[in-house]
C-alpha positions in Angstrom: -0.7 -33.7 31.2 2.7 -33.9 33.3 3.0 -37.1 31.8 3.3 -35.8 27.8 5.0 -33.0 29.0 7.6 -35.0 30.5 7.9 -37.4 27.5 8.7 -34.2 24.9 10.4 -31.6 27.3 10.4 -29.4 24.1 7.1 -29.9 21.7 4.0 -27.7 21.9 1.4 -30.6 22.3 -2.4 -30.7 20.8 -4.7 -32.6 23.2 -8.4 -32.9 22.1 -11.2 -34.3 24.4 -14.8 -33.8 25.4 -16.1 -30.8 27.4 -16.1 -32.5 30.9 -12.6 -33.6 30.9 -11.5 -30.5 29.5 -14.0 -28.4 32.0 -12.6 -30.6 34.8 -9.1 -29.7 34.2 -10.0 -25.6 34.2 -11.7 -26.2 37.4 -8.3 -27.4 38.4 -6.1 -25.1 37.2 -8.1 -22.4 37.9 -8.8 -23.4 41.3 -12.0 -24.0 40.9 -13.0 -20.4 39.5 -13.9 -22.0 35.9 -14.6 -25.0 34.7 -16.8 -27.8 35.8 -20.4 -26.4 36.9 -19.1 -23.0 36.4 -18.2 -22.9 32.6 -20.6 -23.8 29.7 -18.3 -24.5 27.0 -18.8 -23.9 23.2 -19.1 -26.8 20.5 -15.4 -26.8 18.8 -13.9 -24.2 21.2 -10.0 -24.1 21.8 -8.5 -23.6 25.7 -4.6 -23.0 25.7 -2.9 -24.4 29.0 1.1 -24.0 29.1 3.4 -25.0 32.1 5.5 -22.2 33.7 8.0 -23.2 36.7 6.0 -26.4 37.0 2.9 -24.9 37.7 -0.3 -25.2 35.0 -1.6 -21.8 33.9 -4.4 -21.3 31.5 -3.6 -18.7 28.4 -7.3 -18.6 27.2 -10.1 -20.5 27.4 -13.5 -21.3 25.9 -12.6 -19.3 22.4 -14.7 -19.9 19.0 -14.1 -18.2 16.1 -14.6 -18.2 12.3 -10.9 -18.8 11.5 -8.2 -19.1 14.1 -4.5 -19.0 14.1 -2.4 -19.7 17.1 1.4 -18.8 17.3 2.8 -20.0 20.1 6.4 -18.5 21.3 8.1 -20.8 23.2 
């Protein structure tokens, strides 16, 4: 994640995986308190990570929903 970050400083980036790599990375952000063995998540759901002072913080995780806009504020 630092990586793309890194390589556009000012995009919002879209990453889309499988559940265990994206349930490994709550666990990690989180501090363990979500994620891997913790958090069942939904077919199709969205989880919002942003960086703030070079620290990982999760906006929302795990959310499912009919129709779904996003607007991000950068």
């Amino acid at each position: 994640m630092n990586k793309l970050v890194d390589a556009c400083p000012e995009s919002t980036i879209a990453v889309v995986s499988h559940g265990a790599w994206i349930n490994a990375l709550l666990a990690v952000v989180s501090g363990h308190e979500i994620g891997s063995g913790k958090t069942q998540l939904k077919n199709a759901c969205i989880s919002m990570l942003y960086q703030e002072k070079n620290k990982w913080e999760i906006g929302f995780y795990n959310l499912v929903k009919n129709y779904l806009v996003i607007h991000l504020f950068v």
